[in-house]
BADRENVEX-835998 format. One line per field, with one value per residue (C-alpha): residue number from 0; x, y, z; residue in one letter. Coordinates in nm, 3 decimals, decimal comma. Each point is the difference from the previous one (the first is absolute). Example, Ala and Ser with C-alpha at 12.3 -4.5 7.8 and 13.67 -1.06 7.14 Angstrom:
# residues 2
seq (0_1);
xx (1,230_0,137);
yy (-0,450_0,344);
zz (0,780_-0,066);
type (a_s);
This chain:
# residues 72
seq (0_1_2_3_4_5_6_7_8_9_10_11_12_13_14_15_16_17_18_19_20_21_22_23_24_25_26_27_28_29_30_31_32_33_34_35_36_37_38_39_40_41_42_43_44_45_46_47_48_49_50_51_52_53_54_55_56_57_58_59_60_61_62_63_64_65_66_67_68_69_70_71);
xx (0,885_0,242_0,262_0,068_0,186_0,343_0,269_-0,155_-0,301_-0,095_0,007_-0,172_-0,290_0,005_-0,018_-0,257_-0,217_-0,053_-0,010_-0,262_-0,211_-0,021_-0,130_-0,236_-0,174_-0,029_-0,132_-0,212_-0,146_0,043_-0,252_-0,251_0,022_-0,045_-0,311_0,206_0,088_0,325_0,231_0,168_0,302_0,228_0,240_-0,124_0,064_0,348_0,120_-0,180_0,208_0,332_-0,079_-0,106_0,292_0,199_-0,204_0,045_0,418_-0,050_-0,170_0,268_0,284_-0,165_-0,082_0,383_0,094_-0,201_0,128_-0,329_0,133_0,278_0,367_0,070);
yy (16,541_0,084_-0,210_0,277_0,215_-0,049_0,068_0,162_0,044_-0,327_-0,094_0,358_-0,092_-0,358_0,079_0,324_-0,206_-0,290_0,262_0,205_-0,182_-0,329_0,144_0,200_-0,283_-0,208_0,312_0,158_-0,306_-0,338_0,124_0,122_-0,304_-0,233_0,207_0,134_0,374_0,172_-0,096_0,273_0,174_0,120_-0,238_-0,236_0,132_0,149_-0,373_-0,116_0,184_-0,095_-0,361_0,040_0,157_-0,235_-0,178_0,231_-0,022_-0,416_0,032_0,178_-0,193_-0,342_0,188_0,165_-0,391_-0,152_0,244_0,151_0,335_0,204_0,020_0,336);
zz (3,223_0,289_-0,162_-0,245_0,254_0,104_0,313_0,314_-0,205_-0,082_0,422_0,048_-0,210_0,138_0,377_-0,076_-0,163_0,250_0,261_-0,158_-0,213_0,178_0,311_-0,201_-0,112_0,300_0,188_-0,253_-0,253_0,190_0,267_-0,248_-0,141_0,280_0,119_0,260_0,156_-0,079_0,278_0,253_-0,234_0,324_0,082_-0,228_-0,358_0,116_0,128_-0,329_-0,194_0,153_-0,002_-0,396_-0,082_0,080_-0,223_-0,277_0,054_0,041_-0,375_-0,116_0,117_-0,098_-0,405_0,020_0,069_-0,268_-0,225_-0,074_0,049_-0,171_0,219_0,125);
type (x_x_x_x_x_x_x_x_x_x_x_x_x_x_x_x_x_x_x_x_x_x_x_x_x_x_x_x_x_x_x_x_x_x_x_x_x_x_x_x_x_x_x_x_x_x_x_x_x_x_x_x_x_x_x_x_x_x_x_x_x_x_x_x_x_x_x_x_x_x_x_x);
């Protein structure tokens, strides 16, 4: 779905989303899910989201390698 964009806007979307949605989910669902409390946000989600968008740019790189996504 993110592969459709292209130049600064395909590593935009990349990095936003692991930054955003990934901690979303482990803060907000995993939890829940385990039968467990919602964690402490402050420091946590804002290291969270630095570590997971690196993920985000990592996904991008490895799909711009692969050729999954268009050149800019």
């Amino acid at each position: 779905m993110l592969t459709r964009f292209s130049g600064s806007a395909y590593w935009l979307s990349w990095i936003l989303a692991g930054a955003i949605a990934l901690p979303l989910v482990a803060f907000f669902v995993v939890p829940p899910l385990k039968g467990l409390e919602t964690p402490p946000l402050w420091p946590r989600y804002l290291v969270s989201m630095m570590l997971n968008a690196t993920w985000g740019l990592g996904t991008a790189l490895i799909l711009r390698g692969l050729g999954g996504a268009r050149s800019s």
